[in-house]
C-alpha positions as a LaTeX table, in Angstrom:
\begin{tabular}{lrrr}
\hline
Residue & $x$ (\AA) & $y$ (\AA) & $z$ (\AA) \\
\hline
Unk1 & $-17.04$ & 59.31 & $-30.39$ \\
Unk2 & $-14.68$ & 60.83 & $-33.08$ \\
Unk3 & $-11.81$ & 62.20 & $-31.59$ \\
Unk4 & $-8.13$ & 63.61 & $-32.27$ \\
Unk5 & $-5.16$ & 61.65 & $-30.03$ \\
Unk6 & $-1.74$ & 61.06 & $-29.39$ \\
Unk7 & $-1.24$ & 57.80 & $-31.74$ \\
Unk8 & $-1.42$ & 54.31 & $-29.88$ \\
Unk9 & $-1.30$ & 50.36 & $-30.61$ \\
Unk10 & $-5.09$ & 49.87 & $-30.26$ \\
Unk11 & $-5.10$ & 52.09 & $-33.52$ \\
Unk12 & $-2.28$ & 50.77 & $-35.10$ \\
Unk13 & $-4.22$ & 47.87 & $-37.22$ \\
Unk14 & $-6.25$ & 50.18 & $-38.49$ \\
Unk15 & $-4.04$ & 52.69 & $-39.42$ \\
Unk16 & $-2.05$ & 50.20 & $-41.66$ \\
Unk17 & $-5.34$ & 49.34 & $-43.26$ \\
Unk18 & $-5.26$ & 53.06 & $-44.10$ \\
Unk19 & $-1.91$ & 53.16 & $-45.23$ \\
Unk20 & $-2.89$ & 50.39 & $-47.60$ \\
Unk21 & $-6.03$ & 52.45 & $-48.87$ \\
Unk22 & $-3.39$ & 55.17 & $-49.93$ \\
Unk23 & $-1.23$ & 52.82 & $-51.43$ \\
Unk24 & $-3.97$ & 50.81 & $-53.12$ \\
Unk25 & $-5.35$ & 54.32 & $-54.58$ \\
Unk26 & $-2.11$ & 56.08 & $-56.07$ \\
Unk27 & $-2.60$ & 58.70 & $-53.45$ \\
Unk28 & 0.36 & 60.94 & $-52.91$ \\
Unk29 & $-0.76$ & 64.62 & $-51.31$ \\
Unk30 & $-0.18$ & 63.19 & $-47.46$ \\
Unk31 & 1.82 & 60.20 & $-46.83$ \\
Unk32 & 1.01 & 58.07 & $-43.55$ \\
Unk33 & 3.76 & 56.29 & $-42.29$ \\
Unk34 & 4.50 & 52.77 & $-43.66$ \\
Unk35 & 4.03 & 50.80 & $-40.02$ \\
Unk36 & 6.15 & 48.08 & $-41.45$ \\
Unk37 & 8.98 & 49.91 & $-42.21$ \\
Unk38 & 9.78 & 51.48 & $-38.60$ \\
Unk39 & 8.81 & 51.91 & $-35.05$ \\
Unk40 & 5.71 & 54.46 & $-35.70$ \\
Unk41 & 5.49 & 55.30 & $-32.38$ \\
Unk42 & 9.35 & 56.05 & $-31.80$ \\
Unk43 & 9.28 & 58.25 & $-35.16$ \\
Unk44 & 6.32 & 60.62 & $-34.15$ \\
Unk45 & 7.88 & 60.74 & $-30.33$ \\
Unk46 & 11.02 & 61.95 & $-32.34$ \\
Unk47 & 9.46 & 64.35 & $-33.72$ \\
Unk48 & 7.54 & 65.55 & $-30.79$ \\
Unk49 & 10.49 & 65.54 & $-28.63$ \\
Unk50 & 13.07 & 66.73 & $-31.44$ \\
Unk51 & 15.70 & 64.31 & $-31.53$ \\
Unk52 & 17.30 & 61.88 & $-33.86$ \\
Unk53 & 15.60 & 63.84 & $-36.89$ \\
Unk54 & 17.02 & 64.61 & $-40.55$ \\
Unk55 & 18.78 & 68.54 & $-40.89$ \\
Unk56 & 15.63 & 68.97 & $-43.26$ \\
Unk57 & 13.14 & 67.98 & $-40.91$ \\
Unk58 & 11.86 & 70.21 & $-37.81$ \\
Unk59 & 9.93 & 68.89 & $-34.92$ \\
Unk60 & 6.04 & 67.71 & $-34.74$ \\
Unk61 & 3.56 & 66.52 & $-33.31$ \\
Unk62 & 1.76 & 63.91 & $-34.74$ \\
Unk63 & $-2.22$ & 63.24 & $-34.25$ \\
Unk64 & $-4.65$ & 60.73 & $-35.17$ \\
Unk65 & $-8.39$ & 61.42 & $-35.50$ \\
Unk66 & $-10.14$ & 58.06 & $-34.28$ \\
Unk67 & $-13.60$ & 56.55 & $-33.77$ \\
Unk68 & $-12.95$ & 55.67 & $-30.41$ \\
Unk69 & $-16.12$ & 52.95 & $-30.34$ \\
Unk70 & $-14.92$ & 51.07 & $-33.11$ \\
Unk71 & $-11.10$ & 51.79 & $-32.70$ \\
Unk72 & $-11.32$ & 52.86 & $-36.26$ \\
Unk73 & $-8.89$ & 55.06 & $-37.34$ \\
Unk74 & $-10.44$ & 57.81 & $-39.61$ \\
Unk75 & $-6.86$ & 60.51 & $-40.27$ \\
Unk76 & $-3.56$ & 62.12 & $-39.45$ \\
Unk77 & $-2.53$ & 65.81 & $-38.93$ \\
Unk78 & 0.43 & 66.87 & $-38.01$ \\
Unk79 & 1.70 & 70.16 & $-36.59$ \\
Unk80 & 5.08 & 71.15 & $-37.28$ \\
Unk81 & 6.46 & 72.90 & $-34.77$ \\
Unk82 & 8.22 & 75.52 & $-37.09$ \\
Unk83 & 8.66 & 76.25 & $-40.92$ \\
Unk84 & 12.17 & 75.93 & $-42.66$ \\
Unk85 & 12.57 & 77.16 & $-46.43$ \\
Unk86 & 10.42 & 74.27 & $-47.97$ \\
Unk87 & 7.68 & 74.15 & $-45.51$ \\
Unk88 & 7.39 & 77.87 & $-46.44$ \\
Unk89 & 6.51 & 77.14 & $-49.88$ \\
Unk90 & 4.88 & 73.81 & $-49.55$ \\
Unk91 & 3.87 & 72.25 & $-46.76$ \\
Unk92 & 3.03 & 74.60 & $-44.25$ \\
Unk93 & 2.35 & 73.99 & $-40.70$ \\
Unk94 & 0.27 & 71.95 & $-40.99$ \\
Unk95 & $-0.49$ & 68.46 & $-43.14$ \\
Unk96 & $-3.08$ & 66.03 & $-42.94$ \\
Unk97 & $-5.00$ & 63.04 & $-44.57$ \\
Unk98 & $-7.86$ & 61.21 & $-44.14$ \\
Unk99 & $-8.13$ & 57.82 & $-45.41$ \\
Unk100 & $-9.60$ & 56.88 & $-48.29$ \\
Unk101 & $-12.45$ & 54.52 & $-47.43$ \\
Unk102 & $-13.67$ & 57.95 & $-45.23$ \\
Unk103 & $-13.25$ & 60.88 & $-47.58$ \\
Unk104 & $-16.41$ & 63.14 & $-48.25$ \\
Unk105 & $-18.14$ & 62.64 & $-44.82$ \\
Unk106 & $-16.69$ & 65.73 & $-42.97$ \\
Unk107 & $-13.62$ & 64.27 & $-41.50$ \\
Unk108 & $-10.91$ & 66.24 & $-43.23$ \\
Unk109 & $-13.03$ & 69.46 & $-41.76$ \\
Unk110 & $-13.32$ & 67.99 & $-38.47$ \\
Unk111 & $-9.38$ & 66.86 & $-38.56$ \\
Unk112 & $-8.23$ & 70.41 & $-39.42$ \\
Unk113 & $-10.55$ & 72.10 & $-37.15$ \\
Unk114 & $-8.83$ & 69.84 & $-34.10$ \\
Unk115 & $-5.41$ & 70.11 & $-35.30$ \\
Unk116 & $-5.55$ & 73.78 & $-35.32$ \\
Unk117 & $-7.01$ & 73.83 & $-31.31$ \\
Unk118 & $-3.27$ & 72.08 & $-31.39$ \\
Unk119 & $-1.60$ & 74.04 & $-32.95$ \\
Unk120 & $-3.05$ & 77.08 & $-31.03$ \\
Unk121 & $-2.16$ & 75.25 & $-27.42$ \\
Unk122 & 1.51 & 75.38 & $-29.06$ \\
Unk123 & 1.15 & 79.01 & $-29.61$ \\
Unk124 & 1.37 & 78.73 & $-33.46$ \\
Unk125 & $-0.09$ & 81.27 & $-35.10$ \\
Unk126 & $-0.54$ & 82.52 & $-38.09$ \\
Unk127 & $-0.77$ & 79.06 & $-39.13$ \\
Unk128 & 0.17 & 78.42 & $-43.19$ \\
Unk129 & $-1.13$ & 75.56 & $-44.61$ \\
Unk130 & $-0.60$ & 74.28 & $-48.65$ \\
Unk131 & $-2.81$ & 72.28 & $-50.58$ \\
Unk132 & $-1.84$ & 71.14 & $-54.62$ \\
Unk133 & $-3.91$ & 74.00 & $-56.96$ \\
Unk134 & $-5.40$ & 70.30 & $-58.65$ \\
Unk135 & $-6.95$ & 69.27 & $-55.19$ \\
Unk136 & $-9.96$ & 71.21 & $-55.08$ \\
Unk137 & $-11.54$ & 68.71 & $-51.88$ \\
Unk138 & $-8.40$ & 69.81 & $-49.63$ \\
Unk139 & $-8.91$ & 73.43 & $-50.81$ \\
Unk140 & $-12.40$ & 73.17 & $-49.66$ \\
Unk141 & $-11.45$ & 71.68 & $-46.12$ \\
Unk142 & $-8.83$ & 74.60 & $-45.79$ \\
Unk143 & $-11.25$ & 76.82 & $-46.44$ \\
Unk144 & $-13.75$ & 75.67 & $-44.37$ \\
Unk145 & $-12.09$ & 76.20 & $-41.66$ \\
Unk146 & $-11.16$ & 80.09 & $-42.43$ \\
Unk147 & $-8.19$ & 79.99 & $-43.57$ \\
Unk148 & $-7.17$ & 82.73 & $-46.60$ \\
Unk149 & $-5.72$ & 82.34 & $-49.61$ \\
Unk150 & $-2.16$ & 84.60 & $-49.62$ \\
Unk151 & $-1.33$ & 83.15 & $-53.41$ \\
Unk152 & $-0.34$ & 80.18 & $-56.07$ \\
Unk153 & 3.61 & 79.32 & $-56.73$ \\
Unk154 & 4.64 & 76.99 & $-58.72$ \\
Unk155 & 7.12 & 74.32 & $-56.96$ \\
Unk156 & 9.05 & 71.64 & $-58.49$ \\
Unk157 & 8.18 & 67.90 & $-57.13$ \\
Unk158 & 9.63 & 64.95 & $-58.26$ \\
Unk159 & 10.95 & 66.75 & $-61.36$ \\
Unk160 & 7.43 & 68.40 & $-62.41$ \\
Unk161 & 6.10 & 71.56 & $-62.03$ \\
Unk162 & 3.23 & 71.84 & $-59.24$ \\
Unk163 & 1.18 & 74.92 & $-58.28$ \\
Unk164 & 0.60 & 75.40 & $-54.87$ \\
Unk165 & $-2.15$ & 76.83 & $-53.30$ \\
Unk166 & $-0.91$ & 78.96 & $-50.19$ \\
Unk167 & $-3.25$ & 79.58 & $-47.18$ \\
Unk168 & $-2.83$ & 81.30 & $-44.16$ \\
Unk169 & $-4.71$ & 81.77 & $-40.90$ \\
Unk170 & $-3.96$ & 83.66 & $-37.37$ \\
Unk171 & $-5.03$ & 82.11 & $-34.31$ \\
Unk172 & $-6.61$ & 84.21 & $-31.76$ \\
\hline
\end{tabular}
């Protein structure tokens, strides 16, 4: 059964298989943890918990959307518990991935559409969410799941210009 959880070890093989995929395939709109380079599980209950975090970061919760027969590990969302400055322009409240092996089979839908019944039992709402202008598969997912399009700014990343695609939905 294909479900969203709080991350744990039976996953954790998989996940780095993911994180590999991403590597392997240049892909930089989400970025899963490297599981080499810390304690996954003590970063994401940092985040949850909000402690020990960067003055640019704000608290979240992290998610993984599993196969649950397999212990295959399919995506990430997480909710952000807040918006500073950046997350306002890109970013939002919400991010996610799916990995790469899995794209175009519904996931990323399915992901969002559980992320947001999260973000909705933390009493988020309206819920932004950004996508890059050039990722017309994300835009898709984001729209998908009813969110509207407030407008396109432009946003400097890594010393290029990016237009962002800004979406925005209210929770009832």
């Amino acid at each position: 059964m294909i479900k969203l959880i709080i991350p744990r070890e039976e996953y954790l093989q998989s996940y780095a298989e993911a994180f590999a995929e991403y590597a392997d395939n240049q892909i930089s709109t989400y970025h899963f943890t490297d599981p080499d380079s810390c304690n996954i599980f003590e970063k994401f209950d940092n985040y949850r918990n909000e402690r020990n975090l960067r003055p640019d970061r704000v608290g979240a919760d992290y998610y993984w959307l599993v196969d649950d027969q397999t212990t295959l590990f399919l995506g990430e969302a997480v909710i952000r518990h807040k918006l500073n400055d950046a997350l306002r322009q890109d970013g939002g409240h919400i991010g996610y991935g799916v990995r790469c092996s899995k794209w175009n089979r519904g996931y990323g839908t399915k992901l969002l559409s559980l992320a947001l019944e999260k973000a909705k039992e933390r009493c988020i709402s309206p819920v932004l969410i950004t996508c890059n202008d050039d990722n017309p598969a994300s835009a898709r997912v984001i729209e998908k799941n009813g969110f509207l399009l407030e407008n396109k700014i432009t946003v400097s990343k890594d010393g290029c210009d990016v237009l962002i695609r800004r979406y925005w939905k209210t929770l009832l």
